[in-house]
N, C-alpha and C positions, 0 to 999 in steps of 0.2 A: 632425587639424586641417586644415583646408582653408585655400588659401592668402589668401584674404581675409581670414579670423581670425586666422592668423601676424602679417600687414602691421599689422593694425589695434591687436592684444597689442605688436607690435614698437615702434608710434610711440606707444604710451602710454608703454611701457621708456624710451624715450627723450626725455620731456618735455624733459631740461636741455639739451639740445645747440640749436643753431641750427637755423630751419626749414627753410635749405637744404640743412644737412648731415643732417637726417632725410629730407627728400626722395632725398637723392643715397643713402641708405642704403636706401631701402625702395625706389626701382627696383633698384637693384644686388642685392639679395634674390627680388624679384619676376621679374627675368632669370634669376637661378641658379637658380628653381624652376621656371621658363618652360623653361630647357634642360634641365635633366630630364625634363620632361614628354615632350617633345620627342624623348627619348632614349626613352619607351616605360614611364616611370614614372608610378606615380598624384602626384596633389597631395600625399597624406598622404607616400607614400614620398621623395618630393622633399625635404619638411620633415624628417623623419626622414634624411635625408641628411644634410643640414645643419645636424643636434642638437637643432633646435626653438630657441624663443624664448631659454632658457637660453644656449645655447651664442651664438646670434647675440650677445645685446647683450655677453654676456664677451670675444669678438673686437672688436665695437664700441669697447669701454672701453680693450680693449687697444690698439686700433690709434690713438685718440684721443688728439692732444698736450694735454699738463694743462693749456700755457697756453692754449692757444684755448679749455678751458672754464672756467678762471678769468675772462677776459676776458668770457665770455659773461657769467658770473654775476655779476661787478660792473659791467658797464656798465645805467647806469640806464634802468629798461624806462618811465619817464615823470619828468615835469621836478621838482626838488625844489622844494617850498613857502618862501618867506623864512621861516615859522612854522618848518618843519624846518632849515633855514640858524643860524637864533638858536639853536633849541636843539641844535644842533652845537656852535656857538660855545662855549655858557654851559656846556655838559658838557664840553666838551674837557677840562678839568684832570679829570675822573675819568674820562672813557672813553678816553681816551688811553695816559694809567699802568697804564691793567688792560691793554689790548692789548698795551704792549709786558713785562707780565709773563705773557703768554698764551702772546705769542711766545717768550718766555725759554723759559718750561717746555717748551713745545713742542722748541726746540730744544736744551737740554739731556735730555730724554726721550732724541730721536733721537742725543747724541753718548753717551749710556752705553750704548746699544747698541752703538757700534764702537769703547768703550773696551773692553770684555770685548777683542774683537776687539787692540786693539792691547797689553794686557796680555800676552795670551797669545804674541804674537808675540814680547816683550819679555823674555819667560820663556826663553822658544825658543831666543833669543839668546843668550841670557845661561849657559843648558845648553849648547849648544855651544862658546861660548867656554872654560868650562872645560874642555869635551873639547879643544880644543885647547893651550889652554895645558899639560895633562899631555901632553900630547905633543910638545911643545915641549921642556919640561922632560925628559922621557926622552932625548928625542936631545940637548939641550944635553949633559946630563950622561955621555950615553953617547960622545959626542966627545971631550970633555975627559977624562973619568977612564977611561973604557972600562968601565965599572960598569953593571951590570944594575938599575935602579931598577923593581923590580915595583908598588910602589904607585903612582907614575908612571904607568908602563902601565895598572894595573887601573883607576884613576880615570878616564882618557881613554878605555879602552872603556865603562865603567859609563855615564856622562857625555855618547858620544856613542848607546847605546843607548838613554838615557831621550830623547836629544834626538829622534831618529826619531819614536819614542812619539810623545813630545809635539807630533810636526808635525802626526799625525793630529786630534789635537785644536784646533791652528789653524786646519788645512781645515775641519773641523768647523764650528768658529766662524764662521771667515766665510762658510762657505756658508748658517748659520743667519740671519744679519747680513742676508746680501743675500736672502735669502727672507720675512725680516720685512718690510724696507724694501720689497720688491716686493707683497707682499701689503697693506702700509698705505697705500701709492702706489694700489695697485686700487681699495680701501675708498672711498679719498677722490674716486677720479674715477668711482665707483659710484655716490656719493650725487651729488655733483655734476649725471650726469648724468640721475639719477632711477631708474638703471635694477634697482635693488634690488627684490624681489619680496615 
Protein backbone atom coordinates (compact mmCIF):
# COMPACT_ATOMS: atom_id res chain seq x y z
CA UNK A 1 0.00 0.00 0.00
CA UNK A 2 1.41 3.25 -1.05
CA UNK A 3 1.09 6.26 1.13
CA UNK A 4 -1.71 8.05 -0.76
CA UNK A 5 -3.85 4.94 -0.33
CA UNK A 6 -3.02 4.60 3.63
CA UNK A 7 -4.08 8.69 4.03
CA UNK A 8 -7.13 8.27 1.84
CA UNK A 9 -8.41 4.39 3.64
CA UNK A 10 -7.29 6.39 6.89
CA UNK A 11 -9.90 9.49 6.42
CA UNK A 12 -12.66 7.27 5.18
CA UNK A 13 -11.87 5.19 8.85
CA UNK A 14 -12.37 8.15 10.21
CA UNK A 15 -15.63 9.80 8.94
CA UNK A 16 -17.11 10.57 12.74
CA UNK A 17 -14.38 12.64 14.25
CA UNK A 18 -14.09 16.45 13.31
CA UNK A 19 -12.46 17.66 10.15
CA UNK A 20 -9.78 19.19 12.07
CA UNK A 21 -8.98 16.49 14.11
CA UNK A 22 -8.85 14.08 10.80
CA UNK A 23 -6.72 16.70 9.17
CA UNK A 24 -4.22 16.89 12.35
CA UNK A 25 -4.32 12.86 12.18
CA UNK A 26 -3.54 12.32 8.47
CA UNK A 27 -0.51 14.92 8.49
CA UNK A 28 0.80 13.37 11.70
CA UNK A 29 0.68 9.86 9.65
CA UNK A 30 1.76 11.34 6.61
CA UNK A 31 5.15 12.89 8.59
CA UNK A 32 5.82 9.40 10.41
CA UNK A 33 5.80 7.78 6.88
CA UNK A 34 7.80 10.93 5.47
CA UNK A 35 10.47 10.11 8.30
CA UNK A 36 10.80 6.73 7.37
CA UNK A 37 11.19 7.26 3.95
CA UNK A 38 13.74 9.52 4.91
CA UNK A 39 15.36 6.87 6.96
CA UNK A 40 15.94 4.77 3.64
CA UNK A 41 12.63 2.82 3.84
CA UNK A 42 10.12 2.28 0.95
CA UNK A 43 6.50 3.72 1.36
CA UNK A 44 5.05 0.22 1.72
CA UNK A 45 7.73 -0.67 4.58
CA UNK A 46 6.85 2.75 6.30
CA UNK A 47 3.21 1.63 6.40
CA UNK A 48 3.96 -1.76 7.51
CA UNK A 49 5.88 -0.14 10.26
CA UNK A 50 3.17 1.61 11.40
CA UNK A 51 0.71 -1.72 11.21
CA UNK A 52 -1.29 -0.38 8.29
CA UNK A 53 -4.75 1.13 8.50
CA UNK A 54 -5.86 -1.36 11.27
CA UNK A 55 -3.51 -0.63 13.68
CA UNK A 56 -3.65 3.42 13.02
CA UNK A 57 -7.35 4.03 13.50
CA UNK A 58 -7.08 1.43 16.90
CA UNK A 59 -4.44 3.97 18.36
CA UNK A 60 -6.75 6.79 16.92
CA UNK A 61 -9.84 5.54 18.92
CA UNK A 62 -7.66 4.81 21.71
CA UNK A 63 -6.17 8.04 22.11
CA UNK A 64 -9.54 9.88 21.42
CA UNK A 65 -11.61 11.32 24.45
CA UNK A 66 -15.46 9.84 24.25
CA UNK A 67 -16.54 13.12 25.02
CA UNK A 68 -15.22 15.15 22.27
CA UNK A 69 -16.95 12.45 20.08
CA UNK A 70 -20.20 12.48 21.73
CA UNK A 71 -20.17 16.23 21.32
CA UNK A 72 -19.35 15.83 17.86
CA UNK A 73 -22.15 13.44 17.15
CA UNK A 74 -24.93 15.38 18.84
CA UNK A 75 -24.17 18.66 17.97
CA UNK A 76 -26.61 19.45 15.05
CA UNK A 77 -24.90 19.38 11.69
CA UNK A 78 -28.19 21.76 10.23
CA UNK A 79 -31.06 23.83 12.06
CA UNK A 80 -33.95 21.81 13.26
CA UNK A 81 -37.54 22.40 11.42
CA UNK A 82 -40.50 23.79 13.79
CA UNK A 83 -42.24 20.63 11.87
CA UNK A 84 -39.29 18.53 13.81
CA UNK A 85 -39.74 20.88 17.04
CA UNK A 86 -43.70 19.79 17.25
CA UNK A 87 -43.11 16.47 16.73
CA UNK A 88 -40.53 16.37 19.55
CA UNK A 89 -42.99 18.19 21.74
CA UNK A 90 -46.05 15.72 20.84
CA UNK A 91 -43.73 12.59 21.28
CA UNK A 92 -42.01 13.53 24.31
CA UNK A 93 -44.39 11.41 26.67
CA UNK A 94 -43.20 8.14 24.56
CA UNK A 95 -39.69 8.93 23.47
CA UNK A 96 -38.80 10.24 26.63
CA UNK A 97 -39.85 7.03 29.02
CA UNK A 98 -38.32 4.62 26.46
CA UNK A 99 -34.90 6.61 26.72
CA UNK A 100 -34.61 6.74 30.24
CA UNK A 101 -35.62 2.89 30.25
CA UNK A 102 -32.64 2.46 27.61
CA UNK A 103 -30.60 4.15 29.95
CA UNK A 104 -31.81 2.14 32.94
CA UNK A 105 -30.88 -1.11 31.24
CA UNK A 106 -27.89 0.14 30.03
CA UNK A 107 -26.84 0.96 33.34
CA UNK A 108 -27.90 -1.88 35.21
CA UNK A 109 -26.21 -4.24 32.36
CA UNK A 110 -22.86 -2.42 33.29
CA UNK A 111 -23.47 -2.65 37.28
CA UNK A 112 -23.93 -6.55 37.27
CA UNK A 113 -20.86 -6.66 35.64
CA UNK A 114 -19.03 -5.22 38.95
CA UNK A 115 -21.62 -6.92 41.07
CA UNK A 116 -19.91 -10.40 40.26
CA UNK A 117 -16.88 -8.28 41.04
CA UNK A 118 -18.01 -6.98 44.40
CA UNK A 119 -19.77 -10.42 45.35
CA UNK A 120 -16.63 -12.05 45.17
CA UNK A 121 -14.75 -9.66 47.11
CA UNK A 122 -17.47 -10.03 49.79
CA UNK A 123 -17.01 -13.73 49.94
CA UNK A 124 -13.31 -13.04 50.22
CA UNK A 125 -14.01 -11.32 53.31
CA UNK A 126 -16.11 -12.97 54.71
CA UNK A 127 -13.46 -16.54 54.29
CA UNK A 128 -10.97 -14.64 56.04
CA UNK A 129 -12.78 -13.34 58.68
CA UNK A 130 -13.52 -16.76 59.72
CA UNK A 131 -9.87 -17.59 59.42
CA UNK A 132 -9.39 -15.04 61.93
CA UNK A 133 -11.90 -15.44 64.19
CA UNK A 134 -10.51 -19.26 64.75
CA UNK A 135 -7.58 -17.81 65.62
CA UNK A 136 -8.78 -15.51 67.82
CA UNK A 137 -10.58 -18.19 69.53
CA UNK A 138 -7.46 -20.43 69.77
CA UNK A 139 -5.36 -17.83 71.43
CA UNK A 140 -8.34 -16.57 73.54
CA UNK A 141 -8.58 -19.94 74.91
CA UNK A 142 -5.21 -21.02 74.86
CA UNK A 143 -4.64 -17.80 77.47
CA UNK A 144 -7.21 -18.44 79.71
CA UNK A 145 -7.24 -22.33 80.13
CA UNK A 146 -3.71 -23.11 78.62
CA UNK A 147 -5.75 -25.75 76.41
CA UNK A 148 -4.88 -26.87 72.97
CA UNK A 149 -8.14 -26.22 70.86
CA UNK A 150 -7.16 -28.12 67.51
CA UNK A 151 -10.36 -27.41 65.80
CA UNK A 152 -9.75 -23.87 66.57
CA UNK A 153 -6.66 -24.11 64.71
CA UNK A 154 -7.60 -26.45 61.80
CA UNK A 155 -10.68 -24.10 60.96
CA UNK A 156 -8.36 -20.81 60.92
CA UNK A 157 -5.80 -22.59 58.56
CA UNK A 158 -8.55 -24.37 56.41
CA UNK A 159 -10.29 -20.83 56.17
CA UNK A 160 -7.33 -18.84 55.59
CA UNK A 161 -6.02 -21.35 52.73
CA UNK A 162 -9.39 -21.16 50.92
CA UNK A 163 -9.18 -17.41 51.47
CA UNK A 164 -5.82 -17.07 49.42
CA UNK A 165 -7.65 -19.53 46.86
CA UNK A 166 -10.22 -17.37 46.51
CA UNK A 167 -8.24 -13.99 46.18
CA UNK A 168 -7.05 -15.56 42.82
CA UNK A 169 -10.45 -15.60 41.82
CA UNK A 170 -11.16 -11.89 42.73
CA UNK A 171 -8.07 -10.79 40.58
CA UNK A 172 -9.64 -12.82 38.13
CA UNK A 173 -12.75 -11.11 38.32
CA UNK A 174 -11.87 -7.86 38.23
CA UNK A 175 -9.40 -7.94 35.78
CA UNK A 176 -12.19 -9.56 33.56
CA UNK A 177 -14.52 -6.50 34.76
CA UNK A 178 -12.08 -4.08 33.56
CA UNK A 179 -11.20 -5.79 30.26
CA UNK A 180 -15.06 -5.90 29.44
CA UNK A 181 -15.52 -2.34 30.30
CA UNK A 182 -12.36 -1.49 28.21
CA UNK A 183 -13.36 -3.44 25.26
CA UNK A 184 -17.34 -1.90 25.26
CA UNK A 185 -15.68 1.66 25.88
CA UNK A 186 -13.51 0.79 22.40
CA UNK A 187 -16.78 -0.61 20.59
CA UNK A 188 -18.70 2.39 21.24
CA UNK A 189 -16.03 5.02 20.30
CA UNK A 190 -15.42 2.61 17.13
CA UNK A 191 -18.69 3.01 15.83
CA UNK A 192 -18.95 6.58 16.91
CA UNK A 193 -15.97 7.33 15.13
CA UNK A 194 -16.80 5.23 11.91
CA UNK A 195 -13.77 3.56 12.14
CA UNK A 196 -15.02 -0.23 12.10
CA UNK A 197 -14.04 -2.04 8.77
Amino acid sequence: MRKEEFLKELEKRLMGLPKDEIDSRLSFYSEMIDDRVEDGKTEEEAILDLGGTDEAVRQIVNDTKFVSLVKNKIKPKRRISGFEVLLLIIGFPLWFPLLIVFGVLLLVAYLLLWILVIVTYSVEFVILSASAASFIRFFMEYVNDHTFDQAAIAVGLLSAGVGLLFLFLCAGATKASFKITKNILFSIKNKLIGGAK
